[in-house]
N, C-alpha and C positions, 0 to 999 in steps of 0.2 A: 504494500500500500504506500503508496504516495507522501510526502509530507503535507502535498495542499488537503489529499483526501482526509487524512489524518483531522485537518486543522475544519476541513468542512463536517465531519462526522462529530467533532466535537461543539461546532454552534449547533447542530441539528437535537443533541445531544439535550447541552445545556438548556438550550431557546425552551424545547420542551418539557423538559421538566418544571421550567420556570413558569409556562403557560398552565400547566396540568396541579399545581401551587396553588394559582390566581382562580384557576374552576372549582378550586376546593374551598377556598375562602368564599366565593361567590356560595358554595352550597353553606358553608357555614352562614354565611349573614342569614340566607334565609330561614334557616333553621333558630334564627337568633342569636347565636355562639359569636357574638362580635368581637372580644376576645381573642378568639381563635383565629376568627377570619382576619385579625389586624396581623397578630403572628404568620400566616399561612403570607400574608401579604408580602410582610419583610420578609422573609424565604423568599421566596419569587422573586424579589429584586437582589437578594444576594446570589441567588443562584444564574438570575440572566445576569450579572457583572460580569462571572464567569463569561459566559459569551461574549459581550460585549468587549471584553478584554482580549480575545481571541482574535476579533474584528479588527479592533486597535490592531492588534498585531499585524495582520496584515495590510492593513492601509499605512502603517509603518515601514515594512517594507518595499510598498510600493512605493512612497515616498523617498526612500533611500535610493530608488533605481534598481531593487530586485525585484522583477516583473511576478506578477503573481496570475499565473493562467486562471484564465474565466472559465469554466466549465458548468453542465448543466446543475453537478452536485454542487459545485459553491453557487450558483442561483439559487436550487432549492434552500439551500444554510441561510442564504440572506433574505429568503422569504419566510422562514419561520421565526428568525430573528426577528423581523420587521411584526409579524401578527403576534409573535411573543409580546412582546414591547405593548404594541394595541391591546391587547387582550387584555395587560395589566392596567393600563391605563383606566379604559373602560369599565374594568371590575372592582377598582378602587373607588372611583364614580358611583357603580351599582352598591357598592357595601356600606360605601355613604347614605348614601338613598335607604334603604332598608332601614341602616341606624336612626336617621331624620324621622323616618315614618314611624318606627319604634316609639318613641322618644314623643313625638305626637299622641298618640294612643293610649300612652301608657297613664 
């Protein structure tokens, strides 16, 4: 295996784990456990750093002048990277949401 494939298997890796965090939190909120769903949250962002750090890396190298070949697998790494990122985004939004409503009701 390749070093790029290496490096693409590890955002594809990370990205989702980090998405699969943020759907846990998302079921927590609506279960009420907002608690948990804030913990599941930060996971999710510590764990896409990981990728994100990965990314760095190579946009670092390409910066230096070591070309780094575009392939369909580093497309897919940087598409689930990119909906990782959204997903968290959005689910932080929804967890807010749930809490606000909570908090209304209660």
């Amino acid at each position: 295996m390749t070093e790029g494939e290496l490096i693409s298997f590890g955002l594809v890796a990370a990205s989702g784990e980090a998405r699969s965090q943020a759907f846990e939190a998302l079921k927590a909120a609506r279960e009420g456990d907002f608690a948990h769903a804030h913990e599941l949250l930060d996971q999710a962002k510590s764990t896409f750093l990981e990728a994100h750090r990965q990314q760095t890396e190579l946009l670092t190298r390409e910066a230096q002048g070591t070309h780094v070949p575009v392939d369909v697998l580093l497309v897919h790494a940087q598409d689930h990277l990119m909906t990782s990122m959204l997903a968290q985004e959005l689910i932080a939004e929804l967890v807010n949401l749930y809490e606000t409503k909570q908090d209304r009701t209660a």
